[in-house]
SERO-4910 file (N, C-alpha, C, O; in steps of 0.05 Angstrom, whole numbers):
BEGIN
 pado doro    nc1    nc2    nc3   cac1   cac2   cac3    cc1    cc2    cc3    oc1    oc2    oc3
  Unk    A     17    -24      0      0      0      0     18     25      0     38     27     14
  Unk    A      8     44    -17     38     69    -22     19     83      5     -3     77     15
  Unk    A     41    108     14     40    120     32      8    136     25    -11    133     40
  Unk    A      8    150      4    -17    165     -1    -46    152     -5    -67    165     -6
  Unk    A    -46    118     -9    -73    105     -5    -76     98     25    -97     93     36
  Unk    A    -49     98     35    -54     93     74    -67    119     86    -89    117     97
  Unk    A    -59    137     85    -63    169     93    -95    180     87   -109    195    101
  Unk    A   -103    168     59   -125    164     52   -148    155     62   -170    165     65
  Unk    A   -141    137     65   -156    113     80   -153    120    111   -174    126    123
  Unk    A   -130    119    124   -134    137    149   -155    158    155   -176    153    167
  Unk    A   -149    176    147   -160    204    138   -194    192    135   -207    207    150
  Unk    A   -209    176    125   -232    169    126   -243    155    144   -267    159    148
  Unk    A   -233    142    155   -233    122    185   -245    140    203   -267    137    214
  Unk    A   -219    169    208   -221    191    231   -245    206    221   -259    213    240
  Unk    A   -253    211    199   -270    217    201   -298    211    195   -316    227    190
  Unk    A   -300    183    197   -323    169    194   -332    168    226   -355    169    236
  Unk    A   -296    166    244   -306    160    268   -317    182    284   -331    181    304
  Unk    A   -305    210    267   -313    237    282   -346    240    276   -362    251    292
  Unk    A   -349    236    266   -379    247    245   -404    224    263   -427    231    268
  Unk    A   -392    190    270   -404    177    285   -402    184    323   -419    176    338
  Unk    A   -385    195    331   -386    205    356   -398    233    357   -398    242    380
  Unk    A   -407    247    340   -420    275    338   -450    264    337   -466    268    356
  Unk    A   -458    252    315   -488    238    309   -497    224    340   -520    224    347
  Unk    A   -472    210    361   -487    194    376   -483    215    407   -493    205    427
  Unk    A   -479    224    409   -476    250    424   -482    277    418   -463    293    423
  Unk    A   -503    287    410   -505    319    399   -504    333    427   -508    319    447
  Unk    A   -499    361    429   -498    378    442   -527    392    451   -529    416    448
  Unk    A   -551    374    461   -568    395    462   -573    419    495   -564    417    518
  Unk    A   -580    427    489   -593    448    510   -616    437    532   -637    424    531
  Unk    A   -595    452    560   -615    436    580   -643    459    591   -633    479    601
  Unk    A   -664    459    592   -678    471    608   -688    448    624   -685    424    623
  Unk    A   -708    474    645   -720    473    666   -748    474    657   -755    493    643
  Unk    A   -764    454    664   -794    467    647   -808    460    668   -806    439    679
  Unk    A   -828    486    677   -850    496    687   -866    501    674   -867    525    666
  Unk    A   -892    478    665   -909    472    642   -937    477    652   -945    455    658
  Unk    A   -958    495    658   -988    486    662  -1000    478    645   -990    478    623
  Unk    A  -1029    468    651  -1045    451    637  -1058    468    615  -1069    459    595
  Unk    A  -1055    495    623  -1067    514    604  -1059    536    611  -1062    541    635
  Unk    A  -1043    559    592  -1036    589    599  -1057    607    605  -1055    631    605
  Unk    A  -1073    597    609  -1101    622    614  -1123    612    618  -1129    593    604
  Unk    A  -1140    620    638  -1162    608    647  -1179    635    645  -1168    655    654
  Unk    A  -1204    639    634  -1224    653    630  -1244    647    638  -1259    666    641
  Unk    A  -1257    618    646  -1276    620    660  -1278    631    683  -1260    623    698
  Unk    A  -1297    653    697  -1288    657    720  -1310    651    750  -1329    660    763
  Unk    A  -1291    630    748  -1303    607    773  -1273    598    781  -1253    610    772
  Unk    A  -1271    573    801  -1255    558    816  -1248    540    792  -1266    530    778
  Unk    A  -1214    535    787  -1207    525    763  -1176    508    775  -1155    521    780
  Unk    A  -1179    477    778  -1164    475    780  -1137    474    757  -1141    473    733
  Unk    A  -1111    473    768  -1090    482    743  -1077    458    755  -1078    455    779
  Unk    A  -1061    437    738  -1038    422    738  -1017    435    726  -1017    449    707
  Unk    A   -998    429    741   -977    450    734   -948    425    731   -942    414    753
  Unk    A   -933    418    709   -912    393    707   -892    407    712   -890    432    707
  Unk    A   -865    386    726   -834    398    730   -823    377    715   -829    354    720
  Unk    A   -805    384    696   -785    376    681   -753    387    680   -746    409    687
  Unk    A   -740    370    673   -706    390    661   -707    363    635   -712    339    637
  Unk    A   -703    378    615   -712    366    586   -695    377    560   -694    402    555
  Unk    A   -685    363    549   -682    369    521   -706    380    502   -712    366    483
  Unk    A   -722    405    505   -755    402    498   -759    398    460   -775    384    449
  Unk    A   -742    412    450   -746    395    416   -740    380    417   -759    369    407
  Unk    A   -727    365    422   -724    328    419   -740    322    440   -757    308    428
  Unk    A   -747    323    463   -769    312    478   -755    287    482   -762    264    476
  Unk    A   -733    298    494   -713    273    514   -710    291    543   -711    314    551
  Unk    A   -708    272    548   -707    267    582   -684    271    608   -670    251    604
  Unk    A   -674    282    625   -669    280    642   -673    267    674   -698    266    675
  Unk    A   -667    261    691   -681    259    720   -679    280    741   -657    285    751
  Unk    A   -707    297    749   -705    320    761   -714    304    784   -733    288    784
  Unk    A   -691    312    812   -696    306    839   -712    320    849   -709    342    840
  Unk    A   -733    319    865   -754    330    881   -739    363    888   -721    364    904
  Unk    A   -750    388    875   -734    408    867   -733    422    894   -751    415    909
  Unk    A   -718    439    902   -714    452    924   -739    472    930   -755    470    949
  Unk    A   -739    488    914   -764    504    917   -786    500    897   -776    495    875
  Unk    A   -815    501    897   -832    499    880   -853    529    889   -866    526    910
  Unk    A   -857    555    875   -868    571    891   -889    581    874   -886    578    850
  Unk    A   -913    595    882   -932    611    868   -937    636    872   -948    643    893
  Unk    A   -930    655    852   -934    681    862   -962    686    855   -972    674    836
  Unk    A   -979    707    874  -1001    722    856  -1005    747    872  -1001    742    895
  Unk    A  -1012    778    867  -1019    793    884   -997    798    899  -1004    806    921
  Unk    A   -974    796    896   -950    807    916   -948    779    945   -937    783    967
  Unk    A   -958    759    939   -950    743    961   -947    717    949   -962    710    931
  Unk    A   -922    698    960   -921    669    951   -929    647    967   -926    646    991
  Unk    A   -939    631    953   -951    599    964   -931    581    962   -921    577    939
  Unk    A   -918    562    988   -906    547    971   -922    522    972   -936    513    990
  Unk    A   -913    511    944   -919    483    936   -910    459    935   -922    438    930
  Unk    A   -889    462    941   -860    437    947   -886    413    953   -893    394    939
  Unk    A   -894    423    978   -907    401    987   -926    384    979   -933    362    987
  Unk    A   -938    408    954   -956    389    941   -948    368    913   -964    354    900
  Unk    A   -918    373    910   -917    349    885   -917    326    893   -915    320    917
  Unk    A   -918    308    870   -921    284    868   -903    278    845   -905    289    823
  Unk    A   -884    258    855   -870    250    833   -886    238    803   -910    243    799
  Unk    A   -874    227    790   -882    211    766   -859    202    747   -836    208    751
  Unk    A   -866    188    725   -846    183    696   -853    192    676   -877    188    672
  Unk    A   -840    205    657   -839    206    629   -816    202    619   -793    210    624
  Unk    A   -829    182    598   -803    171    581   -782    155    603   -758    152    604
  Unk    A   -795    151    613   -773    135    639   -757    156    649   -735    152    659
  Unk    A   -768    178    647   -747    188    671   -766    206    691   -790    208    689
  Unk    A   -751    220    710   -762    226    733   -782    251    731   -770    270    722
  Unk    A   -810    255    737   -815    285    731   -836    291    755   -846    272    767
  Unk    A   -841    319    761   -852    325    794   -887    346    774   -888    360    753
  Unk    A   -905    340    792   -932    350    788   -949    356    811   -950    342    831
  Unk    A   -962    382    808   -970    388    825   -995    406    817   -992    422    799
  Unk    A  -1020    405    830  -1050    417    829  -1049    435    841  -1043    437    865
  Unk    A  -1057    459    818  -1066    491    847  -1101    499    835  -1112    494    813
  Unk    A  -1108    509    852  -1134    524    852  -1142    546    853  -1148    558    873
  Unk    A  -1145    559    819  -1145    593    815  -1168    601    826  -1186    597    809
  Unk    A  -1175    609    841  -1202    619    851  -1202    650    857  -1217    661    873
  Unk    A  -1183    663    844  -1186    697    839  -1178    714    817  -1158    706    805
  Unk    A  -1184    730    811  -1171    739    781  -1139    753    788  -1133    758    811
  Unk    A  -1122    759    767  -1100    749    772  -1075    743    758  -1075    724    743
  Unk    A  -1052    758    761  -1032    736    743  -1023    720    763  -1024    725    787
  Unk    A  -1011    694    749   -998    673    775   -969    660    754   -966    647    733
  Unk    A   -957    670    771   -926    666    771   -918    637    785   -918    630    808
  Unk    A   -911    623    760   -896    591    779   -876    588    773   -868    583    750
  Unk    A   -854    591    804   -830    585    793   -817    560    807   -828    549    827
  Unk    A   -790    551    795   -785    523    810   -756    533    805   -745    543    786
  Unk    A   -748    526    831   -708    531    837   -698    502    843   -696    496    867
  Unk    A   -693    488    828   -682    464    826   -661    462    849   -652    480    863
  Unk    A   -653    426    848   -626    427    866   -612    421    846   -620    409    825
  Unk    A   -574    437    856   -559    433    826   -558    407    820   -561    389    837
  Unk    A   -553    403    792   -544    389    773   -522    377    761   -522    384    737
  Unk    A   -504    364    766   -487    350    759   -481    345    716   -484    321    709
  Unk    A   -476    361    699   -468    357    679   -439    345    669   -424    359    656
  Unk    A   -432    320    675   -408    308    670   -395    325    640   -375    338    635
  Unk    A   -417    317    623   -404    326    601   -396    354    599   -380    361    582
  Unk    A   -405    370    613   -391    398    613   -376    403    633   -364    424    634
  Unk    A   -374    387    649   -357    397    671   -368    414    692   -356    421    712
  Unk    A   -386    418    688   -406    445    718   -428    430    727   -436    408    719
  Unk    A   -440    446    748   -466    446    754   -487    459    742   -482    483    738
  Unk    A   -505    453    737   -536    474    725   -556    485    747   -558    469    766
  Unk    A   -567    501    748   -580    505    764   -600    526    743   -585    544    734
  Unk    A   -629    528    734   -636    531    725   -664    545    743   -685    532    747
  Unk    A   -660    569    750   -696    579    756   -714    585    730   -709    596    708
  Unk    A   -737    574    742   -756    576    719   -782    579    727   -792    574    749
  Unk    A   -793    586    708   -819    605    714   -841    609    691   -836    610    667
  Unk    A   -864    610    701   -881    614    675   -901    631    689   -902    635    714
  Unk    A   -913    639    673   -941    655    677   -974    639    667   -981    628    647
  Unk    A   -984    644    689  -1022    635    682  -1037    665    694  -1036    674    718
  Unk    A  -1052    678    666  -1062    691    673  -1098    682    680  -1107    665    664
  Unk    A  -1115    691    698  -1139    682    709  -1156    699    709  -1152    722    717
  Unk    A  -1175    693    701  -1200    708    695  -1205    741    678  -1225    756    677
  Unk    A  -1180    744    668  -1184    770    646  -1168    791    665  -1171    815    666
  Unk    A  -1151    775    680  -1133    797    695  -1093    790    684  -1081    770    677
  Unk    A  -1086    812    686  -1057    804    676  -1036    818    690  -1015    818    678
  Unk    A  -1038    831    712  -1029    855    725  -1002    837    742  -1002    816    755
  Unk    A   -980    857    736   -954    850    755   -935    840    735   -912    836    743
  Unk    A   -940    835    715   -920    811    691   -892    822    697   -874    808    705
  Unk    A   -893    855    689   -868    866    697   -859    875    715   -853    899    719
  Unk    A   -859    854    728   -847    867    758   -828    840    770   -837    817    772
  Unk    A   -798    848    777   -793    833    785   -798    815    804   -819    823    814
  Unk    A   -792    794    815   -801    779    841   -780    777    856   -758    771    846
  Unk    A   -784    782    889   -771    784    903   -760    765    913   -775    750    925
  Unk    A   -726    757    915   -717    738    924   -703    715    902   -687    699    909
  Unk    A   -711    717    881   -697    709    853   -678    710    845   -677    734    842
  Unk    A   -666    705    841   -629    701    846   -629    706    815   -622    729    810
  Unk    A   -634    690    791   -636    708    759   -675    691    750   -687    671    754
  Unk    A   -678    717    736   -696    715    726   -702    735    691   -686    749    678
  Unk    A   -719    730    688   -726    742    650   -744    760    664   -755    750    684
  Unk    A   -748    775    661   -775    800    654   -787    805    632   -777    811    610
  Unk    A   -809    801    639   -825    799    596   -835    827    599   -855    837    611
  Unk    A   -817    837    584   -833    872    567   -851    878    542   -853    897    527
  Unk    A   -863    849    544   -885    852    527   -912    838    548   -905    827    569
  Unk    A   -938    838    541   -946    812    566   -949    786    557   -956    783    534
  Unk    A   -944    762    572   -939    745    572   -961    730    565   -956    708    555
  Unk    A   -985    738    570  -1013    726    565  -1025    731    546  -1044    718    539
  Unk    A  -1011    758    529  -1029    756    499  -1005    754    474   -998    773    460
  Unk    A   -996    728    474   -974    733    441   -989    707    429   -998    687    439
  Unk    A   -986    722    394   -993    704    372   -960    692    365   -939    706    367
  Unk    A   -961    667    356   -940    660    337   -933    679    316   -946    678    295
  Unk    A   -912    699    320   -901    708    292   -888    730    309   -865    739    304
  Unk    A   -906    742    333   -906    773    348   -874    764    362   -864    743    371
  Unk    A   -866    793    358   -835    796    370   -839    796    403   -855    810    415
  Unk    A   -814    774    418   -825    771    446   -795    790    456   -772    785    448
  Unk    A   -802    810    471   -770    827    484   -779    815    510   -802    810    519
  Unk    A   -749    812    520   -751    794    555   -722    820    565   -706    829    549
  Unk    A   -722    825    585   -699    828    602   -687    818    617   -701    812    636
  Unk    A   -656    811    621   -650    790    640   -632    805    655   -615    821    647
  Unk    A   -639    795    685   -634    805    709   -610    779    724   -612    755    718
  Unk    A   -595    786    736   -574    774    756   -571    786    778   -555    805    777
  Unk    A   -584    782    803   -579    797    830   -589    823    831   -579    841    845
  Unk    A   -617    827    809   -624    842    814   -615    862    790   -629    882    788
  Unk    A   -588    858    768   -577    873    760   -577    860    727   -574    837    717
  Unk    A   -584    892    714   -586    878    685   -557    860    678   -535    861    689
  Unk    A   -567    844    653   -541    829    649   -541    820    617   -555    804    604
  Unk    A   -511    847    607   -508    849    587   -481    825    573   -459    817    581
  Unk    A   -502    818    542   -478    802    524   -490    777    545   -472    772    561
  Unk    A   -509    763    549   -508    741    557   -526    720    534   -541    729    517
  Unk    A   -518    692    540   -530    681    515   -559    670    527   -563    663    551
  Unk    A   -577    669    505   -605    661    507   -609    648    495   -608    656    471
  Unk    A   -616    621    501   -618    590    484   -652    594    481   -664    599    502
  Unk    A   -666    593    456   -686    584    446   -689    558    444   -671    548    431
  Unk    A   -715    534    457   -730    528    443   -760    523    441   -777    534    455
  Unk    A   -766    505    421   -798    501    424   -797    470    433   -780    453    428
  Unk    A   -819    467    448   -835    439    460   -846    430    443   -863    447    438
  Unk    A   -849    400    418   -876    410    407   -895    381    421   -904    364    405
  Unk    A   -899    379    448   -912    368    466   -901    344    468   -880    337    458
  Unk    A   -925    325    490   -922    295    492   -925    281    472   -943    282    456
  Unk    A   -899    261    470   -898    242    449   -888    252    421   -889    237    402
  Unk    A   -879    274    421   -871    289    396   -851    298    399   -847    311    420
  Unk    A   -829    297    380   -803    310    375   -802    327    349   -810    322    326
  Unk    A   -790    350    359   -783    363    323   -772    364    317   -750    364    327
  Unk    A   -781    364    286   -757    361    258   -739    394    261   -748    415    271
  Unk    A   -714    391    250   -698    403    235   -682    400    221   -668    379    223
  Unk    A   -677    419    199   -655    414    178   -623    406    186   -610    389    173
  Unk    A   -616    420    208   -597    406    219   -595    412    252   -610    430    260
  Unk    A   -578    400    270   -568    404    296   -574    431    292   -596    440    299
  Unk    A   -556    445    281   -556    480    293   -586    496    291   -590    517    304
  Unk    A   -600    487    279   -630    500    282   -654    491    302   -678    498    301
  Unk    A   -639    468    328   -660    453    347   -657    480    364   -677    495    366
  Unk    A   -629    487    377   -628    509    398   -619    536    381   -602    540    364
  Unk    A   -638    551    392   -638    582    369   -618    603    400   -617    601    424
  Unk    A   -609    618    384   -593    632    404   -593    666    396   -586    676    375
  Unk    A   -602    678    417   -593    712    416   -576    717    447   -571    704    467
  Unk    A   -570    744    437   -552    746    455   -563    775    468   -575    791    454
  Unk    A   -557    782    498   -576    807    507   -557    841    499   -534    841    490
  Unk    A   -564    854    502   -546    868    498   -537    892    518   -527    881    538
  Unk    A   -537    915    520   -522    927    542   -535    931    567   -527    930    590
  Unk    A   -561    939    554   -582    941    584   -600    908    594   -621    906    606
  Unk    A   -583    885    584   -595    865    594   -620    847    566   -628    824    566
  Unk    A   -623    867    550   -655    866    539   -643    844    504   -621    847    492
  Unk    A   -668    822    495   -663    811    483   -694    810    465   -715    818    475
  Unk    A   -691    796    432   -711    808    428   -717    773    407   -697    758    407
  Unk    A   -735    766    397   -743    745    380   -770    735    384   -785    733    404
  Unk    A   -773    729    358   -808    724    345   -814    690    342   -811    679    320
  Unk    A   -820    680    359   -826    646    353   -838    653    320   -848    674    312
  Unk    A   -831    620    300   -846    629    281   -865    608    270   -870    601    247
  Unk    A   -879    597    307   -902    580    299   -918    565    337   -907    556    357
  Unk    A   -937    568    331   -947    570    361   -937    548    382   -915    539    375
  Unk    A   -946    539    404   -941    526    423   -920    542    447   -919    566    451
  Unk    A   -909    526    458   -896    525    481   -867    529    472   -857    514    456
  Unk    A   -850    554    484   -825    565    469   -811    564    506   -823    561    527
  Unk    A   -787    567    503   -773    560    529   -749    579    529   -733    573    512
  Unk    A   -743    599    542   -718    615    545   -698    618    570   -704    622    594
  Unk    A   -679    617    562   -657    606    578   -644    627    581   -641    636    558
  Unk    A   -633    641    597   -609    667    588   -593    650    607   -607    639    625
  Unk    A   -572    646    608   -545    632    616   -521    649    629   -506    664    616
  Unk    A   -518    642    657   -488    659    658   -477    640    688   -491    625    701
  Unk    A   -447    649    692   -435    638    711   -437    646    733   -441    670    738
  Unk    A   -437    631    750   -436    633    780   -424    647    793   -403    651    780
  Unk    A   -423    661    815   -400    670    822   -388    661    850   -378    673    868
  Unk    A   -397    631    843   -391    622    868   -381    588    851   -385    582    827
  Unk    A   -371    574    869   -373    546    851   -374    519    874   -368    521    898
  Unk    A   -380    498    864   -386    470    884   -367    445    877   -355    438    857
  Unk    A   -370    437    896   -360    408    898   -364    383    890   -383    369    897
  Unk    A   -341    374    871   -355    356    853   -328    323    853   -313    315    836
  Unk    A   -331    317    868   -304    292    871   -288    309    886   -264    310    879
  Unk    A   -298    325    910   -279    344    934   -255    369    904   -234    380    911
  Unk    A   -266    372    881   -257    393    864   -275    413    856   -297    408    845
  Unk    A   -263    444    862   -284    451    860   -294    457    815   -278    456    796
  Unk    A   -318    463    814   -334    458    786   -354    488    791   -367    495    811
  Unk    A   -352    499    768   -363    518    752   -399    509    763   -408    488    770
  Unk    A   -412    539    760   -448    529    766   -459    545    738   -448    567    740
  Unk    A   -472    544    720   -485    555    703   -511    554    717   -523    537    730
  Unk    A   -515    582    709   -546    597    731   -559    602    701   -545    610    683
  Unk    A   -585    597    698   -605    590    686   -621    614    685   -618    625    707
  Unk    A   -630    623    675   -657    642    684   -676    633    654   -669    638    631
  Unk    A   -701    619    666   -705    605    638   -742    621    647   -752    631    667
  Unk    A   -750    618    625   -784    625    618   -794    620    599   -787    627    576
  Unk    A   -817    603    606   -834    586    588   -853    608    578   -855    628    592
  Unk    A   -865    607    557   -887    621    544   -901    605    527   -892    585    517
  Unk    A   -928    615    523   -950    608    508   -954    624    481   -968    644    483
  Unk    A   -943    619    456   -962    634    435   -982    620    414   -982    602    397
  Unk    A  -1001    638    426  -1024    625    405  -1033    626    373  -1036    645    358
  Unk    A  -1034    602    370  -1048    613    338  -1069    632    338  -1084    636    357
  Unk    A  -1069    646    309  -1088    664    307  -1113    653    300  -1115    641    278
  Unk    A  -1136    657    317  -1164    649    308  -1165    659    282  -1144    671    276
  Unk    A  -1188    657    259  -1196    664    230  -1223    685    242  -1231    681    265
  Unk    A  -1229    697    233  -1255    719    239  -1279    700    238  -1279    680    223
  Unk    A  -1300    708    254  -1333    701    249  -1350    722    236  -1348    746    242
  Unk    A  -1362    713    222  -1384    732    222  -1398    744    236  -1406    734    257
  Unk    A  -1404    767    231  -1413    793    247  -1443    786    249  -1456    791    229
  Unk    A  -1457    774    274  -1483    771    279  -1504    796    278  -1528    793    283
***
């Protein structure tokens, strides 16, 4: 064999083998998902809400195991409920996920957030820790969206409201760290597209969509098709943990689920 059909042939091997360890390992993006059973309740009566805890790959609709999370809380009206106590474990997809029943019985926005215990990412080398949060607005009330919550270590602020976007409408979020905007940080996009469903894309780089915030914290993008969208703004710790008695990096999360709806078609004018 001359030197240049070995080299050749080498040269194809490495990268048959590179191209098969990329395909069986992709890089996806971890959230935190704080899912209700419905973003908006309009009847106005006593409505109960199921509310699911996940940490998920949500376009591929692969799985993680989330340990019974440290905090589970409900804001509404300037005061929180906690809920810790009311989940109940469960499985999806074989892996671990936490659920829990509340009862809207006033008009209202209601803020659910969940502060995980950290997370162990071998493959990156850190911990995750991911707060997350969604909004259910109740009975034709939507008041407080922008206002931070007290005691949140990072969180998104939606400067648009959170209870009325169509698929297509531009969503601006602000992201906060200790209270303090937080510029040039990255924001991992994606969409859910529910139970039992994974989505298509053209390739890896179009599952996790990414913007970046800019000097006053503020970031801006238009889902461009309805359901359940998930935002992540990402930054480092400034503290770090123990991981085999070494200490390891914490990636702090500040993630927010949203609802955009398709657009109804017009009725006729009775």
């Amino acid at each position: 064999m001359t030197l240049f059909r070995f080299a050749r042939k080498t040269s194809a091997a490495l990268l048959t083998l590179a191209l098969g360890l990329s395909n069986a390992a992709p890089a996806w993006a971890h959230f935190g998902m704080v899912l209700p059973s419905v973003p908006t309740v309009m009847e106005n009566k006593d409505a109960d809400l199921k509310v699911e805890l996940k940490f998920w790959h949500p376009f591929k609709n692969k799985g993680m195991n989330l340990v019974k999370p440290k905090s589970f809380q409900v804001w509404n009206g300037g005061q929180a409920t906690d809920l810790r106590f009311a989940l109940k474990e469960g499985q999806e997809n074989g892996f671990i996920v936490w659920a829990a029943t509340y009862r809207l019985n006033r008009p209202g926005q209601y803020a659910f957030i969940m502060e995980p215990e950290p997370y162990w990412e071998p493959e990156e080398d850190k911990f995750i820790i991911h707060y997350t949060k969604t909004y259910v607005d109740a009975f034709g009330n939507d008041e407080g969206c922008f206002d931070p919550l007290p005691g949140l270590k990072t969180e998104i602020i939606p400067l648009v409201k959170p209870g009325g976007l169509y698929a297509g409408n531009v969503f601006i979020g602000r992201v906060l760290l200790d209270g303090q905007n937080v510029s040039n940080a990255e924001v991992e996009i994606e969409w859910y597209p529910g139970p039992g469903l994974a989505g298509q894309a053209p390739s890896e780089s179009m599952v996790t969509q990414v913007v970046k915030t800019d000097e006053r914290g503020i970031f801006i993008y238009a889902p461009p098709r309805a359901g359940w969208w998930g935002f992540a703004a990402l930054n480092k710790a400034d503290y770090k943990l123990k991981q085999n008695d070494q200490d390891k990096e914490v990636e702090l999360g500040a993630v927010l689920w949203l609802y955009f709806h398709k657009f109804q078609p017009p009725t006729p004018l009775k």
